[in-house]
C-alpha positions as YAML, in Angstrom:
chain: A
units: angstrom
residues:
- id: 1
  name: UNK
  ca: [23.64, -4.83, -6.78]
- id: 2
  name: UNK
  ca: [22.96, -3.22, -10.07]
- id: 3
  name: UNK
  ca: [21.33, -0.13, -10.57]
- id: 4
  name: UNK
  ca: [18.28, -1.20, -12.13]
- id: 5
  name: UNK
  ca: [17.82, -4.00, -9.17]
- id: 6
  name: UNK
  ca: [18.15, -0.99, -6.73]
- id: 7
  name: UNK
  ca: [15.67, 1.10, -9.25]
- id: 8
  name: UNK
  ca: [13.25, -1.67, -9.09]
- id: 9
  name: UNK
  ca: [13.30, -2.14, -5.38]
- id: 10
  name: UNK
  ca: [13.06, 1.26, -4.89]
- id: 11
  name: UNK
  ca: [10.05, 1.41, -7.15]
- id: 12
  name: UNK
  ca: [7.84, -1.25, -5.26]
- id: 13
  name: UNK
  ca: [9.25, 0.49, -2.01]
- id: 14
  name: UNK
  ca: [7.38, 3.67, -3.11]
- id: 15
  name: UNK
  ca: [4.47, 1.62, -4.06]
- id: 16
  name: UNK
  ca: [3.69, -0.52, -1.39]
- id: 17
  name: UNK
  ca: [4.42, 2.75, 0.54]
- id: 18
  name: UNK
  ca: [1.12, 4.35, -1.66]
- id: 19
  name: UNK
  ca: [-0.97, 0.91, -1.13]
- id: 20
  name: UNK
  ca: [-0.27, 1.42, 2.77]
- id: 21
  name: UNK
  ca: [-1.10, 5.17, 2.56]
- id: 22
  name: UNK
  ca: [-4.46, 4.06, 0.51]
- id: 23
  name: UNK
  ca: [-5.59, 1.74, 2.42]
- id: 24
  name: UNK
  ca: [-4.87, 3.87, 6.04]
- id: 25
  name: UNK
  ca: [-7.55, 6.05, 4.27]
- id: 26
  name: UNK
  ca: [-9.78, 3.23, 3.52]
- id: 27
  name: UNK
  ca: [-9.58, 1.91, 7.29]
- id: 28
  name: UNK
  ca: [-11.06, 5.39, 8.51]
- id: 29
  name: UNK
  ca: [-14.65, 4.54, 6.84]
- id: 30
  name: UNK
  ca: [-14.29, 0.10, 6.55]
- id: 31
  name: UNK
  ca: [-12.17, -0.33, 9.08]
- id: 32
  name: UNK
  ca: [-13.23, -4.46, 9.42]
- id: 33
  name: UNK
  ca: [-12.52, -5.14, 6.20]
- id: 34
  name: UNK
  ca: [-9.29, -2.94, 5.24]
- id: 35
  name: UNK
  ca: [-7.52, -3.07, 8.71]
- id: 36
  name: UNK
  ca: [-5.91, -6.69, 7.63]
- id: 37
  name: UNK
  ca: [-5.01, -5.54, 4.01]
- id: 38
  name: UNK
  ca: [-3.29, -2.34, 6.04]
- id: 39
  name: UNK
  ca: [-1.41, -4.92, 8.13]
- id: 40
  name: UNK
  ca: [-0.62, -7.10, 5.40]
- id: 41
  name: UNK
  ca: [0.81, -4.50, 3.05]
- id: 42
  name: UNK
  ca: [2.53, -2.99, 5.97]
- id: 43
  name: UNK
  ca: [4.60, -5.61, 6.40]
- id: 44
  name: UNK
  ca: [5.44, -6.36, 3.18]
- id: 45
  name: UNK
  ca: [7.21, -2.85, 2.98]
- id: 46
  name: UNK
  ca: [9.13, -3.75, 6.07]
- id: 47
  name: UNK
  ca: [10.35, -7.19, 4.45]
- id: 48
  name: UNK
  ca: [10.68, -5.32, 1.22]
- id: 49
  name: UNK
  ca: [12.99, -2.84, 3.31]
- id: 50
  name: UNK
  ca: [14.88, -5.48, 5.06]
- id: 51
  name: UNK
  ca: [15.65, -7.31, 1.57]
- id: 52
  name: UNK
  ca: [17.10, -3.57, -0.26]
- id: 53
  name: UNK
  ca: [19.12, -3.34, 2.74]
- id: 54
  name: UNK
  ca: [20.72, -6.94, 2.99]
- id: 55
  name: UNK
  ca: [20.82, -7.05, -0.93]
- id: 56
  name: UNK
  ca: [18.86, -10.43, -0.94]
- id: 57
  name: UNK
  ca: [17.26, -9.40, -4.21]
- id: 58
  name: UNK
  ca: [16.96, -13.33, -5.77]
- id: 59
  name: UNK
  ca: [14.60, -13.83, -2.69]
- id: 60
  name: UNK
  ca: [12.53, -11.04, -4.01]
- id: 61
  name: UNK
  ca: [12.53, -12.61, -7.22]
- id: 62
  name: UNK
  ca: [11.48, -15.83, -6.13]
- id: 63
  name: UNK
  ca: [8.71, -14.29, -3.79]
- id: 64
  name: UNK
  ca: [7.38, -13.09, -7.18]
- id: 65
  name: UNK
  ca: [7.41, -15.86, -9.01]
- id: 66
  name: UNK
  ca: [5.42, -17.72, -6.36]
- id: 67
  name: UNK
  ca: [3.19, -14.95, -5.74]
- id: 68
  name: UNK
  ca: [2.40, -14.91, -9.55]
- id: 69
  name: UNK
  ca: [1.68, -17.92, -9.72]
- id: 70
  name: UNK
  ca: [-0.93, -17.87, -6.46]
- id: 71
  name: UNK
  ca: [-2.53, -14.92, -8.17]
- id: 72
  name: UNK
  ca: [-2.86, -16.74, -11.80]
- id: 73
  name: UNK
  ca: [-4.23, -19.83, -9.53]
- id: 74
  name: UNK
  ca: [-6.66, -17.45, -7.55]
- id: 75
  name: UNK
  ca: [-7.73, -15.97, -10.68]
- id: 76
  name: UNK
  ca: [-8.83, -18.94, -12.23]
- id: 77
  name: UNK
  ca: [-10.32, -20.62, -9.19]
- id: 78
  name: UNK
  ca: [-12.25, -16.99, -9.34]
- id: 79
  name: UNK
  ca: [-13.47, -17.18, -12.81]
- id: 80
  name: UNK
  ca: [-14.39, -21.34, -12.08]
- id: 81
  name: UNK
  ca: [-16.76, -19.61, -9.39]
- id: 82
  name: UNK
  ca: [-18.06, -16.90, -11.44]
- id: 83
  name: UNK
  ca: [-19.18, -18.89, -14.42]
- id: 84
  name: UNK
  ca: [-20.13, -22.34, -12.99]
- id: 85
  name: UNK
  ca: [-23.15, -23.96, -13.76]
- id: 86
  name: UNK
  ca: [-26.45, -23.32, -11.60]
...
């Protein structure tokens, strides 16, 4: 693996470990509506772990394209609903 794939991992390690942290402090006052985002996030550091460890980085990489993708799909579905017609 190449030192800026281990850089990069390492990076959304220490992320999704600040997200989890975050929202663990968001679940203390709106715990019904963070508590799945916790859970959610929390186990996309283990996977993210499990990934660095076995060196399956193209995974990753394809994870993100299709995760792009959903979020360019959910924006504009979002936007459709914002400014439809009344």
């Amino acid at each position: 693996m190449e030192i800026e794939e281990k850089d990069t991992v390492f990076l959304m390690t220490l992320a999704i470990f600040g997200a989890v942290l975050a929202s663990g402090l968001a679940v203390l006052l709106q715990w019904i509506v963070v508590l799945p985002l916790t859970l959610a996030v929390l186990i996309l550091m283990i996977i993210t772990y499990f990934l660095y460890k076995k060196r399956a980085i193209h995974l990753s990489e394809n994870g993100e394209n299709w995760v792009m993708i959903l979020t360019l799909l959910a924006f504009i579905a979002s936007f459709i609903y914002l400014y439809r017609p009344v």
